[in-house]
N, C-alpha and C positions, 0 to 999 in steps of 0.2 A: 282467586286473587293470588297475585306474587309476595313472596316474602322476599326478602334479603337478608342474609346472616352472613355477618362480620367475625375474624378471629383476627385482631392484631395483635401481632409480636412487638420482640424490641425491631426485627428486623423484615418483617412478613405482612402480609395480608392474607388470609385464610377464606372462602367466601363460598357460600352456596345460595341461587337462587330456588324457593320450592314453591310450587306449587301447591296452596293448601286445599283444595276439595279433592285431590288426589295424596299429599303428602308425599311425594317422590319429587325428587330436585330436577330441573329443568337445565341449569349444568351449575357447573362445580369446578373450583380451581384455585390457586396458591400463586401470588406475587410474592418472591424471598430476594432477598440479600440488597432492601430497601439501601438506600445512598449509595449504592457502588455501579460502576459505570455498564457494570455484566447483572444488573438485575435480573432474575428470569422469571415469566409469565408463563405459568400451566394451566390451560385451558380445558375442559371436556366438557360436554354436553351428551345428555340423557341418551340423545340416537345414536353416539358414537363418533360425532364428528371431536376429533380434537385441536387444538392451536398451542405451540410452544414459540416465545420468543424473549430473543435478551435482549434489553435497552436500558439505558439510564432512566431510572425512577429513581429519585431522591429522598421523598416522603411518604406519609399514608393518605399522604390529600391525592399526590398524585396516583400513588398504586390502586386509590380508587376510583378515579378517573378513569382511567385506564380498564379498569375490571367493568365501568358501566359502558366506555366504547365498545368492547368487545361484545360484551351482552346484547348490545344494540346493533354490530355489524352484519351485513349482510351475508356473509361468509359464516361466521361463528356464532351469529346472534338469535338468543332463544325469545326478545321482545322486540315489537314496534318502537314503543316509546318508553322514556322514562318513567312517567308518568304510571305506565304497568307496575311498575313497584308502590305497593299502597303502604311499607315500613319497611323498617331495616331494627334488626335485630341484631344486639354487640351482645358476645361475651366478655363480662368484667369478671376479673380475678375475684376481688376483695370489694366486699360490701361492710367491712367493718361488724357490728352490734347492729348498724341503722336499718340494715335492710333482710328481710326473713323469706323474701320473696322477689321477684321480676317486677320493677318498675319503670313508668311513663320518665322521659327526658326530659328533665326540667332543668334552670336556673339553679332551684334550691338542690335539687339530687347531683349536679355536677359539682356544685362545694362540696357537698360530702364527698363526691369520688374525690376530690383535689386533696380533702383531707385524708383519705385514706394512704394517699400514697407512699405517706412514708411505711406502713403496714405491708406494703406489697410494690415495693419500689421495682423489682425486676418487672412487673405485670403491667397495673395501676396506671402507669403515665401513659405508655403506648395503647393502652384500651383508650385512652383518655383522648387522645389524639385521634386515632379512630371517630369518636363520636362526634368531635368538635368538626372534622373532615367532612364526615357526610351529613351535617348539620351546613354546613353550608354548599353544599352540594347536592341534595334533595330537599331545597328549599317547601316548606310544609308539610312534610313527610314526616310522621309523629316517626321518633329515635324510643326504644325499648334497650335496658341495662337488665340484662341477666345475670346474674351471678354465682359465681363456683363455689360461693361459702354457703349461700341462704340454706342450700335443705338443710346442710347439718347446724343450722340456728335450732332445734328440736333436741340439740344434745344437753342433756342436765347440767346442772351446775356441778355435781360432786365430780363429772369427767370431762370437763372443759376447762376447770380450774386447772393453774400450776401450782404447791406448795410452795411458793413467793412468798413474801410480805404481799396481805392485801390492798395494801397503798397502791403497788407495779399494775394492779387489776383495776383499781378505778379510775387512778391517774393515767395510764398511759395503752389501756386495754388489752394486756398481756394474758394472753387467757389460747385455748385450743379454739380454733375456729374451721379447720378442716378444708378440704379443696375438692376438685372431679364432682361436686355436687352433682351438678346436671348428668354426668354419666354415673354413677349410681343411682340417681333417681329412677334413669329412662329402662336400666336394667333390672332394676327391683321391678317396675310394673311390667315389661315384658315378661318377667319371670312369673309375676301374680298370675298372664295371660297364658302362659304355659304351662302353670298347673292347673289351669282352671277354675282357683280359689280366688276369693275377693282379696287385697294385699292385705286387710286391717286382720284378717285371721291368721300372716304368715310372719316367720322368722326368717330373715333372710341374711348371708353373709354376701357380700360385691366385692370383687378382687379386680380394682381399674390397673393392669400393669401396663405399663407401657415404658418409657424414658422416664416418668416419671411414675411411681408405683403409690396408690395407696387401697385402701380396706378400709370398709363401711359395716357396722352391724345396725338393721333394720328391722325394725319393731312394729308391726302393724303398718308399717308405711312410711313411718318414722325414722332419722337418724338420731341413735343412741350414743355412737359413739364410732371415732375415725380414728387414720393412725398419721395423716396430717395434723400440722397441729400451729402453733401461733403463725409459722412460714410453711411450706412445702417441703421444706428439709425435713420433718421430723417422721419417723413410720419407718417402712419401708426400706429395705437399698434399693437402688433406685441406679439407674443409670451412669452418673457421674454424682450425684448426692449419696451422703452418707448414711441417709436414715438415723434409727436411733444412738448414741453415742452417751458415753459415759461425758455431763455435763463440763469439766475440769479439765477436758482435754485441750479444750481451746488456750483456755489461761495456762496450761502448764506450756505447751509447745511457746505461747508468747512472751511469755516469763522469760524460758532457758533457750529457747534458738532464732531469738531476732526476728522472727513473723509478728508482723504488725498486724492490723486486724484488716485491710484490705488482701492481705496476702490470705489470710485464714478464711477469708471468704471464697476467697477462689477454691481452696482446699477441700472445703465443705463441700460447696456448690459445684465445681466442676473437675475437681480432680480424683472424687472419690468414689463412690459405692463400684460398678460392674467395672469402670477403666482402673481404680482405684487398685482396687486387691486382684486385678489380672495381668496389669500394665499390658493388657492387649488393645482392651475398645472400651468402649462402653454399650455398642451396640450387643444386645443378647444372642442375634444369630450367628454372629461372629464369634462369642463365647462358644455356643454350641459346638459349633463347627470344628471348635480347634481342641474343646474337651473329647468332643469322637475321636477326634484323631490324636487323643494320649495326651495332652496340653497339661500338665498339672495345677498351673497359674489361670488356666479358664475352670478345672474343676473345682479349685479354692473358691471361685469367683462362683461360678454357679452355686455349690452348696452353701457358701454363708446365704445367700439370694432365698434360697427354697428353705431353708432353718427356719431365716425369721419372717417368713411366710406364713409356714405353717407354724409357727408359735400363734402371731395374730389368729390364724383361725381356731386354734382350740380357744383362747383367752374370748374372741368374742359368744365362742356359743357359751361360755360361764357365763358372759352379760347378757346372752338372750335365755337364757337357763334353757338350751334346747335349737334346733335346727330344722328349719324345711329344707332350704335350698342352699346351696354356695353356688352365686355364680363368678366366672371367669370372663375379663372383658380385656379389652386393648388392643395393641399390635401383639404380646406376647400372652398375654391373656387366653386372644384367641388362635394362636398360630402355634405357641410352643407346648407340643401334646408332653415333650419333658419337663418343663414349668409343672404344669397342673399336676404329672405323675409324683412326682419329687415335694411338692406341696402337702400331696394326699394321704402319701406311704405312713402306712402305720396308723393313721388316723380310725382304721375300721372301731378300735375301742369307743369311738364318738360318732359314731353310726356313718362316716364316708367310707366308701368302697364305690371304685373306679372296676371300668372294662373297659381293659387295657384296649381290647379293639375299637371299641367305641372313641375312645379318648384320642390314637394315631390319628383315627382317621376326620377328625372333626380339627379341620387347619383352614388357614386361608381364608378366613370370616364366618363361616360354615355354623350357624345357629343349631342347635343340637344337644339332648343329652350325655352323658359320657360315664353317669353312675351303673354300678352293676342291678341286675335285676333282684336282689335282695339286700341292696346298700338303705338304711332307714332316711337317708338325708338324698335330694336329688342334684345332682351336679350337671350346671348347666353352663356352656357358652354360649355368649351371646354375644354378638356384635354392636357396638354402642351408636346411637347418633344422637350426641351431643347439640348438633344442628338442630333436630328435630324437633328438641325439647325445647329449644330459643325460640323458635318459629312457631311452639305453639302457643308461649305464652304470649310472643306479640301479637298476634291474632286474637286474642283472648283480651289484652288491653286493647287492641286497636277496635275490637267488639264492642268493648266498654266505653267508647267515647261517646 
């Protein structure tokens, strides 16, 4: 049977159809730059046929329309009918407290997403839109809500609290809730499956870097503790996000130079971490590139990046009092073998140690270890699919009907 997995943006459609008694995608592809007259449609398929086209698409009702004509075309199409599709699978941002797990689309679980939204207002609506779209467009087709918070619902109270007033905590649910759930989950158990051990016996640390960076410490299976936290801002530098900051900086910059708090938002969110402290990009390979070549402003940018990386890693093996595995995942996760070097260095006192050859040559998705032959902790990349873990749970509830 066919799955469908949905990623909508504010601007995007994200989509893969998989095939589950196989679990390999039958194709795969991205509608972006929704309401503008040059939308564009990336199409590929499993055998290699691909389809690229620009046209006006305005919404996510239509950008799905459009993704199940193609599916169904004669030219590009991997099904007969619609009907081949037995669910659709959405990734949601924000589950709120409510939800600790993937569930069935219902009446009552779309108020809560609607509540959530102020919790996750960049995410939240456009998921939201999404469901409502192919709820009327796969008329009987049970709809599955994934969510990027649920695994780390497992994190204790003493490190998902803020030291707030506990009023901010009950009244208004200000608390660490964490994000990339789904790809630290899917890598924690790939990694149980590559050492051979069952997960409930392993420690493991997940480094999801991408545009958006975070870190996961994993406990028997478990999320103990993230470096997301009440938004996606927090953890991490991160692309154009600042990571952690000294709390006061916002108030003092709004105080004395006239930034309102839409302006600080922008700040935060898109002016700052890799574009921020390089004024080059925020793309990392671009950093790279321009740090090779003597860049001082991309080497700033890189090292504050790999500092509070590796800070996170030594702080989370103090919360798993110990280490199996660190794995490496993302676009720069898996491709920047100077990320995970720069991350590592030094760390031999906490049992990592990298071969160097090992670690160049494992780029471009390449599953692999990268630890030396007497490092105590095993250093792994692993290529994430986020999709996969959507598509298993809706198979698993669409089982359950």
């Amino acid at each position: 049977m066919s799955i469908l997995v949905l990623n909508c943006g504010s601007s995007s459609v994200k989509y893969q159809l998989i095939e589950m008694s196989t679990e390999k995608y039958l194709a795969k592809g991205l509608v972006e730059r929704l309401g503008e007259e040059d939308a564009k449609v990336k199409h590929k398929c499993r055998d290699g046929r691909r389809f690229e086209e620009v046209k006006d698409i305005k919404n996510h009702s239509q950008a799905i329309k459009e993704v199940v004509r193609i599916l169904l075309s004669s030219e590009y199409g991997v099904i007969k009918d619609v009907s081949d599709i037995k669910a659709v699978g959405h990734r949601v941002v924000h589950g709120c407290e409510k939800f600790s797990e993937s569930t069935l689309v219902t009446p009552e679980v779309m108020k809560v997403l609607h509540d959530c939204k102020k919790l996750a207002p960049l995410h939240n609506p456009h998921n939201i839109h999404g469901i409502e779209a192919s709820e009327k467009l796969f008329k009987g087709v049970i709809q599955v809500a994934v969510f990027d918070t649920a695994f780390h619902q497992t994190i204790p109270e003493h490190a998902y609290l803020y030291a707030l007033p506990m009023e901010y905590y009950k009244k208004y649910f200000i608390r660490r809730y964490g994000f990339h759930g789904t790809s630290h989950y899917y890598v924690a158990h790939r990694a149980a499956e590559l050492l051979g051990k069952p997960i409930e016996s392993l420690k493991i640390i997940t480094a999801h870097l991408g545009n958006g960076c975070s870190i996961a410490a994993i406990d028997g299976g478990k999320s103990v503790d993230t470096s997301m936290g009440f938004t996606p801002l927090e953890g991490l530098v991160m692309g154009t996000r600042c990571g952690d900051i000294d709390p006061f900086i916002p108030i003092f910059l709004m105080e004395n130079y006239d930034v309102d708090y839409r302006d600080m938002d922008d700040i935060l969110n898109k002016e700052s971490g890799l574009l921020g402290l390089s004024g080059i990009s925020n793309d990392s390979r671009e950093i790279e590139e321009k740090m090779i070549s003597g860049s001082k402003e991309a080497k700033r940018a890189f090292d504050v990046t790999a500092y509070r990386l590796k800070k996170y890693i030594a702080s989370y093996i103090g919360v798993l009092c110990g280490l199996d595995a660190l794995v490496f995942t993302a676009g720069i996760g898996e491709n920047s073998d100077l990320t995970r070097a720069a991350a590592c260095e030094n760390l031999e006192c906490l049992g990592i140690k990298l071969d160097s050859e090992k670690n160049k040559e494992t780029v471009r998705g390449k599953e692999g270890f990268i630890n030396a032959d007497d490092s105590k902790v095993k250093v792994i990349v692993i290529p994430t699919n986020e999709e996969l873990v959507i598509a298993r749970d809706t198979l698993r509830i669409y089982k359950s009907m």
